[in-house]
mmCIF file of the N, C-alpha and C atoms, coordinates in Angstrom:
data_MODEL
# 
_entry.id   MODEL 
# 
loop_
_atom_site.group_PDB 
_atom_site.id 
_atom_site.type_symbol 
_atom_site.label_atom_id 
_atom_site.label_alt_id 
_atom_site.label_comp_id 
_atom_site.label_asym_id 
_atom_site.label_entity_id 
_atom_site.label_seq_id 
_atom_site.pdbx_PDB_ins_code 
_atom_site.Cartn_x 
_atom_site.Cartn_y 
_atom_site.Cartn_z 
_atom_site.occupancy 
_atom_site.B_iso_or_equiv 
_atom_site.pdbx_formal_charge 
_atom_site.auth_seq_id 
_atom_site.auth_comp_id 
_atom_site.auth_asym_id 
_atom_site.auth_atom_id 
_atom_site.pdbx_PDB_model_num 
ATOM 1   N N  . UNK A 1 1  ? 3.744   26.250  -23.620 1.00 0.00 ? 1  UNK A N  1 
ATOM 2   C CA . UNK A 1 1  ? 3.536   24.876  -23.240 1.00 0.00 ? 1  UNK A CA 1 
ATOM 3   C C  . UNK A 1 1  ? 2.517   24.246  -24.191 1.00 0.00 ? 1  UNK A C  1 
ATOM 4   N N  . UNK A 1 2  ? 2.969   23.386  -24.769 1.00 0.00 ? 2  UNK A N  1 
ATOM 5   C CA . UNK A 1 2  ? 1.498   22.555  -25.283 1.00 0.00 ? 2  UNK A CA 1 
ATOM 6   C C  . UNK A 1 2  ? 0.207   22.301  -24.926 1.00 0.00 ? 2  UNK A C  1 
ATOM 7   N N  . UNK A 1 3  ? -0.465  22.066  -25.490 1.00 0.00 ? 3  UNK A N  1 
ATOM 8   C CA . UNK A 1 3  ? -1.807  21.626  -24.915 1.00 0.00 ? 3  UNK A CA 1 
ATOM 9   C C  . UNK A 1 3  ? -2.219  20.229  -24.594 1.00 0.00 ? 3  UNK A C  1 
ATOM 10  N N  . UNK A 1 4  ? -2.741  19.749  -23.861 1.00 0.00 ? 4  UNK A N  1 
ATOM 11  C CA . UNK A 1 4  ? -3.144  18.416  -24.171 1.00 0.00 ? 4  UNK A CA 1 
ATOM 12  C C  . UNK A 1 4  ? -1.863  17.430  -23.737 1.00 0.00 ? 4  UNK A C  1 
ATOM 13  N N  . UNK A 1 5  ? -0.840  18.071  -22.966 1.00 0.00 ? 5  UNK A N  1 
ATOM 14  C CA . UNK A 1 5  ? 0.238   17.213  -22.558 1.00 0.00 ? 5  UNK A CA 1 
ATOM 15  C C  . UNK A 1 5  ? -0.146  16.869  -21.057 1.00 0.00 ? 5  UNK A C  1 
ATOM 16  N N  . UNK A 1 6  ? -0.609  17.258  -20.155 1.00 0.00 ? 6  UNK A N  1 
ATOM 17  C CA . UNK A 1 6  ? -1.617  16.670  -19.101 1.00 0.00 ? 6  UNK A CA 1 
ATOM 18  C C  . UNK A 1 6  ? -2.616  15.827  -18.924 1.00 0.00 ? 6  UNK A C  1 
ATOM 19  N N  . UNK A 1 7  ? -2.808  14.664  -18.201 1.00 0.00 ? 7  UNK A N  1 
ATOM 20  C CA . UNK A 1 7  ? -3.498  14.061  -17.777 1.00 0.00 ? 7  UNK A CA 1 
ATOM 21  C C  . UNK A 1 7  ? -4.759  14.976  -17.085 1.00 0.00 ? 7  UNK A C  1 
ATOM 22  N N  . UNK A 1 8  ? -6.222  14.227  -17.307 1.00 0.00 ? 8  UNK A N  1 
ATOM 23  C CA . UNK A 1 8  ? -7.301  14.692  -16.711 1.00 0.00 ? 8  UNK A CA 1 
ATOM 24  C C  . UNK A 1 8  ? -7.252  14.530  -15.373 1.00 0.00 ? 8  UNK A C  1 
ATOM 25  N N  . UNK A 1 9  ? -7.319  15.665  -14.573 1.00 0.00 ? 9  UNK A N  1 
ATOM 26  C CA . UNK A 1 9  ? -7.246  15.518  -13.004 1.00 0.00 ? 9  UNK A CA 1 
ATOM 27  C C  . UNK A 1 9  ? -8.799  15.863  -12.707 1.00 0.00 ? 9  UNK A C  1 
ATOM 28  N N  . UNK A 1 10 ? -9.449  14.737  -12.144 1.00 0.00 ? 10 UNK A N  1 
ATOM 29  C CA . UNK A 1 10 ? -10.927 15.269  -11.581 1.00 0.00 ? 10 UNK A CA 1 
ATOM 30  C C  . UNK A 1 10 ? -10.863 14.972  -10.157 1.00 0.00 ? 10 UNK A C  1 
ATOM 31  N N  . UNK A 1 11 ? -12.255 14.925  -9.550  1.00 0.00 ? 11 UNK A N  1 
ATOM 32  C CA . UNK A 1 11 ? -12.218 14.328  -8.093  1.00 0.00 ? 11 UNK A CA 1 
ATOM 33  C C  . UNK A 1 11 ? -13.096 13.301  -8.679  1.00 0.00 ? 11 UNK A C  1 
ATOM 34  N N  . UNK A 1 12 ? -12.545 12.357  -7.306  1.00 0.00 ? 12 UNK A N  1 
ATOM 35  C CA . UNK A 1 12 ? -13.636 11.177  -7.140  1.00 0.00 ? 12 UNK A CA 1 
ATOM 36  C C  . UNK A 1 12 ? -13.581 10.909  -5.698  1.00 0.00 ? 12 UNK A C  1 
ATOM 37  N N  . UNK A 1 13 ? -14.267 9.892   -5.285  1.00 0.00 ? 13 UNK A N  1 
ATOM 38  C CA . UNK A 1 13 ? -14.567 9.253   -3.787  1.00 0.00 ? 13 UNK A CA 1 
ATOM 39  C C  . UNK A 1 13 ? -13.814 8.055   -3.584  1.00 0.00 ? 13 UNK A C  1 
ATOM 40  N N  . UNK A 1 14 ? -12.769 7.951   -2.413  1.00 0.00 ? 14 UNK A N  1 
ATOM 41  C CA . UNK A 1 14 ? -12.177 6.906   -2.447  1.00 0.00 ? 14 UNK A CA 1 
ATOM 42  C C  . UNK A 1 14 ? -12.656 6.414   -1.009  1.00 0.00 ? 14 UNK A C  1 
ATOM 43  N N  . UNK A 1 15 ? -13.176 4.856   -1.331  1.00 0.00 ? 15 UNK A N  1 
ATOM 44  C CA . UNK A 1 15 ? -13.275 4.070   -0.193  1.00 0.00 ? 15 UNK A CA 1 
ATOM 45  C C  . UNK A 1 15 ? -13.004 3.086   0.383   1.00 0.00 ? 15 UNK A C  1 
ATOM 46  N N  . UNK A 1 16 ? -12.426 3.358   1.593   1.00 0.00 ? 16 UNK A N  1 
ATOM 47  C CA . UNK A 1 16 ? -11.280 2.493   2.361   1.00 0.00 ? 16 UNK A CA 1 
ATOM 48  C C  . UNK A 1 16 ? -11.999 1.050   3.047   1.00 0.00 ? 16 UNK A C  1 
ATOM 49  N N  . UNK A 1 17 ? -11.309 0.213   3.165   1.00 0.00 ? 17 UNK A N  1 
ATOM 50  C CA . UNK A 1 17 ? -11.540 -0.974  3.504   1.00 0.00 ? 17 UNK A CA 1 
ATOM 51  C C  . UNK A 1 17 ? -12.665 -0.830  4.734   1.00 0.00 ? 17 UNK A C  1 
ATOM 52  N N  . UNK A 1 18 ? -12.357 -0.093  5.769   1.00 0.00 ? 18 UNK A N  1 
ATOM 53  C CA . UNK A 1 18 ? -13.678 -0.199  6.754   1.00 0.00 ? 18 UNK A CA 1 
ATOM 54  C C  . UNK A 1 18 ? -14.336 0.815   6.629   1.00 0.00 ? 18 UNK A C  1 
ATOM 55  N N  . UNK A 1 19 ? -14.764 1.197   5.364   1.00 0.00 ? 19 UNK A N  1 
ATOM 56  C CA . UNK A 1 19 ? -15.753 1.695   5.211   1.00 0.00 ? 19 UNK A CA 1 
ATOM 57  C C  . UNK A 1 19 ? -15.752 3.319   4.985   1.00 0.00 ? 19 UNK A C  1 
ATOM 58  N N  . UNK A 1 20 ? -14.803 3.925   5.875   1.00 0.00 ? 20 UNK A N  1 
ATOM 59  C CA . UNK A 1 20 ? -14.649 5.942   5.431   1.00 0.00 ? 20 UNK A CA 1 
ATOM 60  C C  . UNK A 1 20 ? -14.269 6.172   3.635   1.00 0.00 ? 20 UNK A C  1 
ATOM 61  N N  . UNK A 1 21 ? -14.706 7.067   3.717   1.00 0.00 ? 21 UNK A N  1 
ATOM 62  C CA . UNK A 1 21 ? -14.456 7.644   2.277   1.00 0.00 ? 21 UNK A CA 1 
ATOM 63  C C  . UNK A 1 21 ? -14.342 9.035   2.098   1.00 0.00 ? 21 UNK A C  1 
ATOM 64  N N  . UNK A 1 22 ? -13.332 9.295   1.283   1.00 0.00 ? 22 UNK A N  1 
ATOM 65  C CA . UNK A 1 22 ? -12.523 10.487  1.157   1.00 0.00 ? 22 UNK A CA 1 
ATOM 66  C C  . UNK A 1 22 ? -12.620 11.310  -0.162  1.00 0.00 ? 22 UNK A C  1 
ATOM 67  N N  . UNK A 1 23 ? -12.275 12.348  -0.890  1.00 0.00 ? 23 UNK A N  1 
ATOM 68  C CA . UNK A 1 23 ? -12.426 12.969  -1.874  1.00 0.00 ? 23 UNK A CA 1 
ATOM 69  C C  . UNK A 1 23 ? -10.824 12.925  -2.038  1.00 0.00 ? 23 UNK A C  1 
ATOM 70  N N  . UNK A 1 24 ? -10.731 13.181  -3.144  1.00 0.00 ? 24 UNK A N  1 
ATOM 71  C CA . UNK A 1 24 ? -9.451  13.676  -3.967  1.00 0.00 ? 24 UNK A CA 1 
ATOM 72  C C  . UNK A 1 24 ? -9.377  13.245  -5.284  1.00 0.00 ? 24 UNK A C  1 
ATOM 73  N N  . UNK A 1 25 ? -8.358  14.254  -5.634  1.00 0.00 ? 25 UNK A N  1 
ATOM 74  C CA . UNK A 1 25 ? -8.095  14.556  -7.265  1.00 0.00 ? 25 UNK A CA 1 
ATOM 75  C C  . UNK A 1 25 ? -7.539  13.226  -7.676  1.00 0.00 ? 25 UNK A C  1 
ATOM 76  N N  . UNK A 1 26 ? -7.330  12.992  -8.976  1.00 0.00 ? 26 UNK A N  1 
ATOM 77  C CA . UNK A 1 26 ? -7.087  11.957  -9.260  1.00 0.00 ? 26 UNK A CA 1 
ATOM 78  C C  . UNK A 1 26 ? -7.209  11.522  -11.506 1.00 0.00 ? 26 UNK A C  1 
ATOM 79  N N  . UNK A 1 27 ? -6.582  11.148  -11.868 1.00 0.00 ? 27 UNK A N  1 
ATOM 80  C CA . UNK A 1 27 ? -6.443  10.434  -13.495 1.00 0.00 ? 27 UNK A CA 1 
ATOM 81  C C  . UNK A 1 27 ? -7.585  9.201   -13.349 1.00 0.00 ? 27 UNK A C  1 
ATOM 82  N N  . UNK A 1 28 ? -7.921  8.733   -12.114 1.00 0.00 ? 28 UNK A N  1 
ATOM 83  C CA . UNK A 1 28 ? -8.499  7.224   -12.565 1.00 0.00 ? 28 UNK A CA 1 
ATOM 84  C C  . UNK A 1 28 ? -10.203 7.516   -12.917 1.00 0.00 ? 28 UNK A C  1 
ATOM 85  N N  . UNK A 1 29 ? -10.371 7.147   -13.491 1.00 0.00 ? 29 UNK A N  1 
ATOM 86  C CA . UNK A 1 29 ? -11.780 6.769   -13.867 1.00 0.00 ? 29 UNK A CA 1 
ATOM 87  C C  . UNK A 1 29 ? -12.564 7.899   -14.216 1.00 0.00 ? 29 UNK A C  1 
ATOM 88  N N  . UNK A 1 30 ? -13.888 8.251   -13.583 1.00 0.00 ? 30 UNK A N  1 
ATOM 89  C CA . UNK A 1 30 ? -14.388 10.192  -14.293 1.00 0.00 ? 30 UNK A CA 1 
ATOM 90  C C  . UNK A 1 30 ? -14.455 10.703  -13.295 1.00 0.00 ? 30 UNK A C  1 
ATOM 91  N N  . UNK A 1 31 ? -15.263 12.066  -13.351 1.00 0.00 ? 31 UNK A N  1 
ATOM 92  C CA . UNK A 1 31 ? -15.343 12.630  -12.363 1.00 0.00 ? 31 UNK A CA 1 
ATOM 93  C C  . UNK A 1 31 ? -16.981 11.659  -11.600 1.00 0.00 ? 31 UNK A C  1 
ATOM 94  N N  . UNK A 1 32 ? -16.490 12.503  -10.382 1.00 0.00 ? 32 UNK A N  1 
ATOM 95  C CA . UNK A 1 32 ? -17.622 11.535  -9.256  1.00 0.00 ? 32 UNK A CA 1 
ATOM 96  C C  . UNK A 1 32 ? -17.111 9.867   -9.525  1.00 0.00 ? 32 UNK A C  1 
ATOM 97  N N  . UNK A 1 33 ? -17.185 8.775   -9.890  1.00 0.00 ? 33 UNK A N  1 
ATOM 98  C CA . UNK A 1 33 ? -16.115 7.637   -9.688  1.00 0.00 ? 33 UNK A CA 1 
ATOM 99  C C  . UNK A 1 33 ? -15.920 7.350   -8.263  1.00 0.00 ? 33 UNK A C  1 
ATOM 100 N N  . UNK A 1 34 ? -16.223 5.902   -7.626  1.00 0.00 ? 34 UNK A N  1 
ATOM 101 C CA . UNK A 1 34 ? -15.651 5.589   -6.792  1.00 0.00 ? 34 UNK A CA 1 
ATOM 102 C C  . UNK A 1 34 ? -14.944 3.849   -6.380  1.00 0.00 ? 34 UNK A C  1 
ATOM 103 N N  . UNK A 1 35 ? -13.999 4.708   -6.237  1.00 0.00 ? 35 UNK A N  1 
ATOM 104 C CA . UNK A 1 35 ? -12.474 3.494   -5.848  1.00 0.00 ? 35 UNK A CA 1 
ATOM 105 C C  . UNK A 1 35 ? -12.739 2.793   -4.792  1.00 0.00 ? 35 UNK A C  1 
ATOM 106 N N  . UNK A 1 36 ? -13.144 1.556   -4.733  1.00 0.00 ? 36 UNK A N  1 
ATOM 107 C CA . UNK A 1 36 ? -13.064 0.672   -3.824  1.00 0.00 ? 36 UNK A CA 1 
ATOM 108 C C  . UNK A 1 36 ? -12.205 -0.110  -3.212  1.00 0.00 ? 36 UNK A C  1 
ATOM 109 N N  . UNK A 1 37 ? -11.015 0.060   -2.670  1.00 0.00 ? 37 UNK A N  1 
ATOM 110 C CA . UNK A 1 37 ? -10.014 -0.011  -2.118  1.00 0.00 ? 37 UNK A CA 1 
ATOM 111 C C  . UNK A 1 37 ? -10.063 -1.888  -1.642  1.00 0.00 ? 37 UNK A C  1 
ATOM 112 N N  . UNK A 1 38 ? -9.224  -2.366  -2.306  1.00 0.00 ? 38 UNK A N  1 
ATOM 113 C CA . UNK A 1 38 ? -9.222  -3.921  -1.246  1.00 0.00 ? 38 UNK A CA 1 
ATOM 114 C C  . UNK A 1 38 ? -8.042  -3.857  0.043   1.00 0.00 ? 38 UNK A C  1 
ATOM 115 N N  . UNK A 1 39 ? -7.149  -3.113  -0.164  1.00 0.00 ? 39 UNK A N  1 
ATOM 116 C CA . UNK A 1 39 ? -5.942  -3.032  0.943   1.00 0.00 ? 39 UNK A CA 1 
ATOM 117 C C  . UNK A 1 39 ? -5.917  -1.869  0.897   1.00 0.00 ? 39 UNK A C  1 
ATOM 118 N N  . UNK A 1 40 ? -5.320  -1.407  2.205   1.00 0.00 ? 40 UNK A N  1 
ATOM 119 C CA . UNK A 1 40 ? -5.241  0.150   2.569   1.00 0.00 ? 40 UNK A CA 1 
ATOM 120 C C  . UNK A 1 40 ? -4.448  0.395   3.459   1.00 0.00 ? 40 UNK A C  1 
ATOM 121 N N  . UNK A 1 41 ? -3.531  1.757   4.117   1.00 0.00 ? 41 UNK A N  1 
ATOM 122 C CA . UNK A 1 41 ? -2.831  1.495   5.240   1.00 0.00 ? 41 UNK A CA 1 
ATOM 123 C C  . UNK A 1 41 ? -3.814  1.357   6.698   1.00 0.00 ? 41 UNK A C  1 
ATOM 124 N N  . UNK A 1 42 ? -4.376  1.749   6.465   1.00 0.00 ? 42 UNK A N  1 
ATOM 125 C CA . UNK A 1 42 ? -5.165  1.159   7.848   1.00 0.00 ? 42 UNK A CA 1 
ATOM 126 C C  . UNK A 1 42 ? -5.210  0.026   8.303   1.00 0.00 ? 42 UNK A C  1 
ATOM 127 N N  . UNK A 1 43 ? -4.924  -1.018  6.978   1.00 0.00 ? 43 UNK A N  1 
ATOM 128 C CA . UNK A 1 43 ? -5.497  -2.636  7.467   1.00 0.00 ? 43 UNK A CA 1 
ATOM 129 C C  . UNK A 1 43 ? -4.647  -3.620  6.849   1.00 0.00 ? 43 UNK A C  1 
ATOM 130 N N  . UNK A 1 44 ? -3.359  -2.921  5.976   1.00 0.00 ? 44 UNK A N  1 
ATOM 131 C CA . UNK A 1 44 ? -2.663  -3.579  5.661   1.00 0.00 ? 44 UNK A CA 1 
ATOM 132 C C  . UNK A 1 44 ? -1.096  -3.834  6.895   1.00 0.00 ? 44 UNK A C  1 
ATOM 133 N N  . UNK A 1 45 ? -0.788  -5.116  6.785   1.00 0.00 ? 45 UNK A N  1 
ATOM 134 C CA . UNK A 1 45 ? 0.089   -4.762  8.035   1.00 0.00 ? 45 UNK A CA 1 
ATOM 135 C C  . UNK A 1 45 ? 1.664   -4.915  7.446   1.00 0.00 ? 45 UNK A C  1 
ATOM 136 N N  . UNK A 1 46 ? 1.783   -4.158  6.209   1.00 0.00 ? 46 UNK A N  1 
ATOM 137 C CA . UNK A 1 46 ? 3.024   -3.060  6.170   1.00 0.00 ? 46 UNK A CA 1 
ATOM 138 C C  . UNK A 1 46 ? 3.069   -2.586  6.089   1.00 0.00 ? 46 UNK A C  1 
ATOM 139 N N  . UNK A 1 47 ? 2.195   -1.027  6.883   1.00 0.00 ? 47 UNK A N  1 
ATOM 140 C CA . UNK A 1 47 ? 1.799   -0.369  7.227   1.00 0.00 ? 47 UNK A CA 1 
ATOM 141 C C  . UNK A 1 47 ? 1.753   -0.313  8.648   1.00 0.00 ? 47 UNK A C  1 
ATOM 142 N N  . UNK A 1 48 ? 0.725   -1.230  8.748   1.00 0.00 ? 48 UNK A N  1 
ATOM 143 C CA . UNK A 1 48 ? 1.111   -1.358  10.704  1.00 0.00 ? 48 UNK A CA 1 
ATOM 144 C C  . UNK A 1 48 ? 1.779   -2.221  11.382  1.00 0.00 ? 48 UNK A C  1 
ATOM 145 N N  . UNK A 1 49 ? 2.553   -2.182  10.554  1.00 0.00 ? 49 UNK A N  1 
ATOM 146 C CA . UNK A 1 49 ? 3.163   -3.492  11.778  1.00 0.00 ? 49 UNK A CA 1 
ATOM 147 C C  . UNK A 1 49 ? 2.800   -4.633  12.162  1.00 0.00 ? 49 UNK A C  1 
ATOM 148 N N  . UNK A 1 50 ? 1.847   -5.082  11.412  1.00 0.00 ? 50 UNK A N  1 
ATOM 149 C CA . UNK A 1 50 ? 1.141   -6.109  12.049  1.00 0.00 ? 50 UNK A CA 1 
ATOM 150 C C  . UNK A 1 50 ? 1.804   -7.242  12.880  1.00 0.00 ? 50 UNK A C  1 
ATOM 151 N N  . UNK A 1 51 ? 0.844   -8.011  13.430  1.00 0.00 ? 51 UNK A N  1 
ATOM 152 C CA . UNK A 1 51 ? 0.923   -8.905  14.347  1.00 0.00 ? 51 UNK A CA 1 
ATOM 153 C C  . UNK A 1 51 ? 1.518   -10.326 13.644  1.00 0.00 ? 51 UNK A C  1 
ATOM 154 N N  . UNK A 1 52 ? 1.221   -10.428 12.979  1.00 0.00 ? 52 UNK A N  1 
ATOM 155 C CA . UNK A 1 52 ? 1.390   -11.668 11.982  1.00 0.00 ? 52 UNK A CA 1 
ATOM 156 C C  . UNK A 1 52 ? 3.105   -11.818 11.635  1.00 0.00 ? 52 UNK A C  1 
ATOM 157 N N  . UNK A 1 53 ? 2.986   -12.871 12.058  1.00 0.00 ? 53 UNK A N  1 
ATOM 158 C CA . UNK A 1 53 ? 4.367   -13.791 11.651  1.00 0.00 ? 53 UNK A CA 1 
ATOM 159 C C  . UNK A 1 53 ? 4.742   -13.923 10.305  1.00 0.00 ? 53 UNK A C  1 
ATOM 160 N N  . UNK A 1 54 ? 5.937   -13.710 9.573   1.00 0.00 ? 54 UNK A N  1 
ATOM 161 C CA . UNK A 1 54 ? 5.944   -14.333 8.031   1.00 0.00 ? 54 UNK A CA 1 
ATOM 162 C C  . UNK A 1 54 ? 6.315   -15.320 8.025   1.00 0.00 ? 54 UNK A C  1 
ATOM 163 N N  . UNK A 1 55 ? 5.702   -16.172 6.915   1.00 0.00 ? 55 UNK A N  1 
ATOM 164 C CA . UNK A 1 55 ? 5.951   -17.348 7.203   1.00 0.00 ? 55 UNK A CA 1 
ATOM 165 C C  . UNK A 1 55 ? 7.041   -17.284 6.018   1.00 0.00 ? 55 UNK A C  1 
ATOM 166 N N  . UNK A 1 56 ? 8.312   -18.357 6.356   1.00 0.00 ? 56 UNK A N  1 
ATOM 167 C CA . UNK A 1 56 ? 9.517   -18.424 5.129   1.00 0.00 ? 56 UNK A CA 1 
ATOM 168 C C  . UNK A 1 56 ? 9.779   -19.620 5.279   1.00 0.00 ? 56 UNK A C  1 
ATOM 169 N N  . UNK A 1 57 ? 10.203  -20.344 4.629   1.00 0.00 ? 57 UNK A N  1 
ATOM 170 C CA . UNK A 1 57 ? 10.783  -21.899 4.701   1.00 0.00 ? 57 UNK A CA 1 
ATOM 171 C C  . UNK A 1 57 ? 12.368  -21.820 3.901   1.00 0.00 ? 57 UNK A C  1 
ATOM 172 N N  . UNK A 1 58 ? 13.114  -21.359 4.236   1.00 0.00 ? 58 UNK A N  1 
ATOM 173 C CA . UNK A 1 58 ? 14.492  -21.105 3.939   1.00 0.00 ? 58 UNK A CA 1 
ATOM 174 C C  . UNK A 1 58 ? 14.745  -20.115 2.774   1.00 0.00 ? 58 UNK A C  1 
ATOM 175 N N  . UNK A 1 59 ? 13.792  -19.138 2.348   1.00 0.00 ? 59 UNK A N  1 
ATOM 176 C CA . UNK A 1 59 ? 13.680  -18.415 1.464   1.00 0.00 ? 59 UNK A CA 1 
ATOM 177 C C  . UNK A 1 59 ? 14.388  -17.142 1.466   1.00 0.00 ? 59 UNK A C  1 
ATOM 178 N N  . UNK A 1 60 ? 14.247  -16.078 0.681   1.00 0.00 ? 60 UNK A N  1 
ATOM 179 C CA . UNK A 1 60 ? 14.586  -14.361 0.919   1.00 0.00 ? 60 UNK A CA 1 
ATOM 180 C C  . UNK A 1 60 ? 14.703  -14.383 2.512   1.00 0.00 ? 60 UNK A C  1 
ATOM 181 N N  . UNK A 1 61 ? 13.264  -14.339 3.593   1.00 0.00 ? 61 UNK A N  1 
ATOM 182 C CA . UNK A 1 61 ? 13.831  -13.867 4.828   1.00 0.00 ? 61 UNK A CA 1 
ATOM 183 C C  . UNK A 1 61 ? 14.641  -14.116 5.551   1.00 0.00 ? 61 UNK A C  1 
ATOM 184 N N  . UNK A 1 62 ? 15.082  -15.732 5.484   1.00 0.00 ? 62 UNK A N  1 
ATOM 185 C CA . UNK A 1 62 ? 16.025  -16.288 6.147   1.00 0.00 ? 62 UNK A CA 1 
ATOM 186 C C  . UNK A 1 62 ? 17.670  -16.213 5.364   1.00 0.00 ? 62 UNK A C  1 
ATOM 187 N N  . UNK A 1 63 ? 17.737  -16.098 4.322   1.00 0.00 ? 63 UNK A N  1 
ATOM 188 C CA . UNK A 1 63 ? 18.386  -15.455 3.849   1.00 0.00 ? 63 UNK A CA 1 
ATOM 189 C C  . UNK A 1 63 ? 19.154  -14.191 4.462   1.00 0.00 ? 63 UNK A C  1 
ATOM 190 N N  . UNK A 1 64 ? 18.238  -12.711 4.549   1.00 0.00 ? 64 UNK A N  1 
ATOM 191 C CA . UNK A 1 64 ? 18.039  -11.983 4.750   1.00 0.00 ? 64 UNK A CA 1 
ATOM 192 C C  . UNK A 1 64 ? 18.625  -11.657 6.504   1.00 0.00 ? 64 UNK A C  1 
ATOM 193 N N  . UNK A 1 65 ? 17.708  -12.635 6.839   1.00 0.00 ? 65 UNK A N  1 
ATOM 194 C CA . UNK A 1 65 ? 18.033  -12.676 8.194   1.00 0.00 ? 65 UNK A CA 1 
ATOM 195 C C  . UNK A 1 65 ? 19.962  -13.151 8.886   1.00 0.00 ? 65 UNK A C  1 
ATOM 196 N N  . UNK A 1 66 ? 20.004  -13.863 8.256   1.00 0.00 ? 66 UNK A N  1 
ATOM 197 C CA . UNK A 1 66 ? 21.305  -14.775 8.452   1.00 0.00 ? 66 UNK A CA 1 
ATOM 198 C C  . UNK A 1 66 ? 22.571  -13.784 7.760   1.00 0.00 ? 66 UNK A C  1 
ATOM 199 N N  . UNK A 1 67 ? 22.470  -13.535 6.789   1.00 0.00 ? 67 UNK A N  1 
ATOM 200 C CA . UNK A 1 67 ? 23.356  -12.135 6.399   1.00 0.00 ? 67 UNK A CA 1 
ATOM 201 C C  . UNK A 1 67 ? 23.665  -11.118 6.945   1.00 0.00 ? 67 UNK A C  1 
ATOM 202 N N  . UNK A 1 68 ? 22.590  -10.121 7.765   1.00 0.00 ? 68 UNK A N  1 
ATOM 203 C CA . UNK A 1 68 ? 22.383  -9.348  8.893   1.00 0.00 ? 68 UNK A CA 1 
ATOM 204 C C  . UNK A 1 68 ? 21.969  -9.631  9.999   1.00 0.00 ? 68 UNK A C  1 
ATOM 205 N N  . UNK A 1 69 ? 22.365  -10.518 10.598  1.00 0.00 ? 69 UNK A N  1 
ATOM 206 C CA . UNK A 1 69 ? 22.135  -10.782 12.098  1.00 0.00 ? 69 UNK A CA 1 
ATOM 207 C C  . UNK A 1 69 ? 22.903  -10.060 13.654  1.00 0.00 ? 69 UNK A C  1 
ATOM 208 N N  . UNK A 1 70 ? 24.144  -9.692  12.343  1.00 0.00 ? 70 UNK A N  1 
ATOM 209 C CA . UNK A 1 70 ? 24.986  -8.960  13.539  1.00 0.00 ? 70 UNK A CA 1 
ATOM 210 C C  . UNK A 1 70 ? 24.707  -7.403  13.743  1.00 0.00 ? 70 UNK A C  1 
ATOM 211 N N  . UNK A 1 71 ? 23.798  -6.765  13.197  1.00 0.00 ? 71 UNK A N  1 
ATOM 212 C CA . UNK A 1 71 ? 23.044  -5.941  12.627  1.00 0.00 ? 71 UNK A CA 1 
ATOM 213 C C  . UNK A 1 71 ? 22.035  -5.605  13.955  1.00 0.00 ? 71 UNK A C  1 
ATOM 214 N N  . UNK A 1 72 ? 21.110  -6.463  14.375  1.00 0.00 ? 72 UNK A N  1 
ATOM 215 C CA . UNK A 1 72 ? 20.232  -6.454  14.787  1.00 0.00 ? 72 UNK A CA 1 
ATOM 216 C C  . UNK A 1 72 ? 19.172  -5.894  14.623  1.00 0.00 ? 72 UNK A C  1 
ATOM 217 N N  . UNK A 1 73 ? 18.640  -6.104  13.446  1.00 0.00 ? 73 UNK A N  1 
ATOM 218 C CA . UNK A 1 73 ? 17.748  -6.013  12.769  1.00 0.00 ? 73 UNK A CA 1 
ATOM 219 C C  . UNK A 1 73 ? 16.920  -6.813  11.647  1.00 0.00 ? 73 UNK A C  1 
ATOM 220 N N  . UNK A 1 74 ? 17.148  -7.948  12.142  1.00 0.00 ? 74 UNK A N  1 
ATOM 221 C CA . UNK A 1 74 ? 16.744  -9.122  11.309  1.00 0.00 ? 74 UNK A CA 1 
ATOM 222 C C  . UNK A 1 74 ? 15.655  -9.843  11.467  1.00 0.00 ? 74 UNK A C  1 
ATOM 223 N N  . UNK A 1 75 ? 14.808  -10.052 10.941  1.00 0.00 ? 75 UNK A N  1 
ATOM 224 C CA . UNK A 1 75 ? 13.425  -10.576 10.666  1.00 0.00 ? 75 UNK A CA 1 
ATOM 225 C C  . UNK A 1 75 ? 13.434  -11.817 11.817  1.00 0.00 ? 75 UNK A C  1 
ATOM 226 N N  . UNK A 1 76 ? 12.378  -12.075 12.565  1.00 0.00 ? 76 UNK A N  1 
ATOM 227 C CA . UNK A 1 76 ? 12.482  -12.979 13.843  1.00 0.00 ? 76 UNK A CA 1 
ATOM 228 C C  . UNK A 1 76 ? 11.609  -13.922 12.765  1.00 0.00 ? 76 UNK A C  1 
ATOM 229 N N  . UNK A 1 77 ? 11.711  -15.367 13.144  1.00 0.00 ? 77 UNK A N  1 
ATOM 230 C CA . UNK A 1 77 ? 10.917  -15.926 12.821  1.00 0.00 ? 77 UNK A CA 1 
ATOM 231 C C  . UNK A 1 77 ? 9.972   -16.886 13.749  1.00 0.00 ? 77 UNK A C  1 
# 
């Protein structure tokens, strides 16, 4: 195998939007490095499901929606 055909894998500290922080390996930045996360699955809501309505004004979802409706599985608005 060659040498030098791998990326540097170190650890660093990654920290999540409310605040926990985690270890793992990783290419980004050096070793020790820490990632400050602006979205995360914890708090992003496609991830959870969130509560929040999308908003569309005759766009992709309605689109989307109107194509598969008989489906039942189509984006409520």
């Amino acid at each position: 195998m060659k040498s030098d055909t791998h990326p540097d894998y170190h650890m660093i500290k990654v920290v999540m939007t409310d605040g926990t922080e985690y270890m793992t390996r990783s290419t980004w930045g050096k070793e020790g490095d820490s990632l400050q996360l602006d979205i995360d699955p914890r708090s992003h809501p496609a991830w959870t499901g969130g509560s929040q309505q999308l908003m569309d004004r005759g766009g992709r979802l309605s689109r989307f929606s109107k194509k598969f409706e008989g489906f039942g599985f189509g984006a409520k608005s």
